[in-house]
DOFI-227335 format. One record per residue (C-alpha): x, y, z; residue in three letters; chain; residue number from 1. Coordinates in pm, whole numbers, m for minus. Example, Ala and Ser with C-alpha at 12.3 -4.5 7.8 and 13.67 -1.06 7.14 Angstrom:
% residues 2
+--------+--------+--------+------+------+------+
:      u :      v :      w : pati : nuse : voza :
+--------+--------+--------+------+------+------+
:   1230 :   m450 :    780 :  Ala :    A :    1 :
:   1367 :   m106 :    714 :  Ser :    A :    2 :
+--------+--------+--------+------+------+------+
% end
This chain:
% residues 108
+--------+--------+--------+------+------+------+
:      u :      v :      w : pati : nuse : voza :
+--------+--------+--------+------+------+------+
:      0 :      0 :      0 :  Unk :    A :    1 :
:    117 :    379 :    m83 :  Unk :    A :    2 :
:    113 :    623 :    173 :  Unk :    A :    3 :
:    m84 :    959 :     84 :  Unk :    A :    4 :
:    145 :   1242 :    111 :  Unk :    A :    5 :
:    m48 :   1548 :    293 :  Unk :    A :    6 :
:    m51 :   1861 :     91 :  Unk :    A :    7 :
:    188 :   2140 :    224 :  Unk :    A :    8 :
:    m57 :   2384 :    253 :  Unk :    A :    9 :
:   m172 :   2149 :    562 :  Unk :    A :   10 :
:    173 :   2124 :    673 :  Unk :    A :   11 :
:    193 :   2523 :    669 :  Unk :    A :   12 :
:   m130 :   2574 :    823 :  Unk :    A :   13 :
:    m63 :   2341 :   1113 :  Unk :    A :   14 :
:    271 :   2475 :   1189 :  Unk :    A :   15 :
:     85 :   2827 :   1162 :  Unk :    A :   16 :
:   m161 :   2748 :   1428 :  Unk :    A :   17 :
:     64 :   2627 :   1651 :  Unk :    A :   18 :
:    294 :   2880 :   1640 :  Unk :    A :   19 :
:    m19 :   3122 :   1695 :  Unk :    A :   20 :
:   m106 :   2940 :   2021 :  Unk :    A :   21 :
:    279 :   2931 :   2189 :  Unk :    A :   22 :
:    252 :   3306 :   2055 :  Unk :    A :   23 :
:    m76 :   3397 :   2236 :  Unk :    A :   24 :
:     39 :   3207 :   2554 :  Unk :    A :   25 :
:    383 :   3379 :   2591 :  Unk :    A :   26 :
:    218 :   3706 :   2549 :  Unk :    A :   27 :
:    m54 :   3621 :   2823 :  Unk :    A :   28 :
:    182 :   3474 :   3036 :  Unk :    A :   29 :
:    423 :   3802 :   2994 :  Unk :    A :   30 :
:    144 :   4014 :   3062 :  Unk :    A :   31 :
:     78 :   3845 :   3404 :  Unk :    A :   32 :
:    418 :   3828 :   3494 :  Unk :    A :   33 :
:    612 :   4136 :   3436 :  Unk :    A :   34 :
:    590 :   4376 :   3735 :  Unk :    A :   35 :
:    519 :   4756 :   3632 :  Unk :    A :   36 :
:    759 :   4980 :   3678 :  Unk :    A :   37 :
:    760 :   5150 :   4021 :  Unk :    A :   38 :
:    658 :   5549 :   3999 :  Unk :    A :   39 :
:    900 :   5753 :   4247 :  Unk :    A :   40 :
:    765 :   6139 :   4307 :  Unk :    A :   41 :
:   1059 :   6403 :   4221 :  Unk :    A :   42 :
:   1076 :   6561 :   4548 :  Unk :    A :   43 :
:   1237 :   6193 :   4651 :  Unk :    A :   44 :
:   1437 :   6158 :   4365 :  Unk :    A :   45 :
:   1594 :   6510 :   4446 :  Unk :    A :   46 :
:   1973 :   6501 :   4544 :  Unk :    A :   47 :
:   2004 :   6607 :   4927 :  Unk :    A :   48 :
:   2166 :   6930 :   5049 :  Unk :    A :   49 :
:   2540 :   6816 :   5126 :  Unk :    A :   50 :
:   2601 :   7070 :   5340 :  Unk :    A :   51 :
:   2625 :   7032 :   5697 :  Unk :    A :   52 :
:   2290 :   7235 :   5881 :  Unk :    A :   53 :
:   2429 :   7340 :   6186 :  Unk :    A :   54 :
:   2099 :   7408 :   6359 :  Unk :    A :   55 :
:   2019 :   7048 :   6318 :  Unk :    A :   56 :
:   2294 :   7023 :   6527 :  Unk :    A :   57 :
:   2238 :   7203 :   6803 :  Unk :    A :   58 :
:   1875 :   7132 :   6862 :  Unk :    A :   59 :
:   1995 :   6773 :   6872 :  Unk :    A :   60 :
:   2237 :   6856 :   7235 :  Unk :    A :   61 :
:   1964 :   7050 :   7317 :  Unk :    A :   62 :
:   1749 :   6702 :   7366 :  Unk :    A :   63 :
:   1619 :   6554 :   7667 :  Unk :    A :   64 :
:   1730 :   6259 :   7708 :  Unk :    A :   65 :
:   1614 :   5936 :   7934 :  Unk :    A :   66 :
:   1793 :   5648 :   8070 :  Unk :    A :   67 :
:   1579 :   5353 :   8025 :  Unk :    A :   68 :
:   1495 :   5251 :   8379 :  Unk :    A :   69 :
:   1413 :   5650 :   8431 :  Unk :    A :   70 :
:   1042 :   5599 :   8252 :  Unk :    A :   71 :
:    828 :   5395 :   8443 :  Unk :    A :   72 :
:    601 :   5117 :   8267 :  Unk :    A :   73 :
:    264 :   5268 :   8168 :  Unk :    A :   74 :
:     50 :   4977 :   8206 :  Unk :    A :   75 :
:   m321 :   5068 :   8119 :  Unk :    A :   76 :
:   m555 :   4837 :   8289 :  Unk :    A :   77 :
:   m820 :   4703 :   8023 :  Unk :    A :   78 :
:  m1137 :   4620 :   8145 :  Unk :    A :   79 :
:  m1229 :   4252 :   8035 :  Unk :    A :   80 :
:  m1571 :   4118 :   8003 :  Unk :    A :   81 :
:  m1678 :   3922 :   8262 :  Unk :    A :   82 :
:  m1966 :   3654 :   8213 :  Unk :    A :   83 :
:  m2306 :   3727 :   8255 :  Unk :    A :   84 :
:  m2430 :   3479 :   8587 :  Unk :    A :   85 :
:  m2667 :   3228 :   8433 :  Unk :    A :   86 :
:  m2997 :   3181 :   8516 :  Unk :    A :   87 :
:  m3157 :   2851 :   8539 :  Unk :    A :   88 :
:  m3420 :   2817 :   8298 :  Unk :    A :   89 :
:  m3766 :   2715 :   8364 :  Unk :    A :   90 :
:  m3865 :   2377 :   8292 :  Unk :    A :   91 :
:  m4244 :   2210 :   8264 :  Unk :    A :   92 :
:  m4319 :   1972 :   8578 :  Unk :    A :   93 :
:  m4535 :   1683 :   8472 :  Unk :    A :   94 :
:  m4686 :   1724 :   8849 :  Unk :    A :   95 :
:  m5061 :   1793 :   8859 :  Unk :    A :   96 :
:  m5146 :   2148 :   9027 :  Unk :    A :   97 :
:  m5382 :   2127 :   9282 :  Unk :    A :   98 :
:  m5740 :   2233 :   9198 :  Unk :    A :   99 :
:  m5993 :   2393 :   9482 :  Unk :    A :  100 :
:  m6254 :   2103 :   9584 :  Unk :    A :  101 :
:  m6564 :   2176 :   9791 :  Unk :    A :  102 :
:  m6785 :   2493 :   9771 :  Unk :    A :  103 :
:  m6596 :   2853 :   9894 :  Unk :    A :  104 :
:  m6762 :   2970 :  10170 :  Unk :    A :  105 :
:  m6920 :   3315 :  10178 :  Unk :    A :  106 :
:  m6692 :   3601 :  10371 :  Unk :    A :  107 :
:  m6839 :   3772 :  10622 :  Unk :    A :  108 :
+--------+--------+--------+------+------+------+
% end
């Protein structure tokens, strides 16, 4: 038996698709996965003042300054909820009440 040879304008059209799917999925796949670039404001991008403020300076000896066993603890006391006391619940009795027997007698 002879094997049919497929035409090469299936051969081209296959290789075409699949190239157009890989090219589809890399460009998803970039779109999810390159970061954006990062937007810095100008007055942070500025260069810094090199020279030396000297009022900095002095405002900084000026400081008050505390040792670390100086400044007592400043606990806050929290108030916590405290449970409600339960109350018993009330229940049906399968006693029989007593009912009034006999004839009331008049009040005089």
């Amino acid at each position: 038996m002879k094997k049919t040879k497929t035409p090469g304008i299936v051969t081209i059209a296959t290789l075409t698709l699949i190239t157009l799917i890989f090219w589809i999925f890399f460009n998803v796949y970039r779109v999810f996965s390159v970061k954006t670039p990062v937007t810095v404001p100008e007055e942070i991008l500025s260069p810094i003042d090199p020279s030396l403020d000297a009022n900095a300076l002095t405002n900084l000896t000026k400081r008050l300054y505390f040792e670390e066993g100086i400044i007592p603890d400043n606990n806050i006391p929290t108030q916590t909820a405290t449970p409600a006391p339960r109350t018993p619940t009330p229940t049906e009795s399968s006693s029989p009440t007593p009912s009034p027997t006999g004839v009331p007698s008049p009040t005089p």
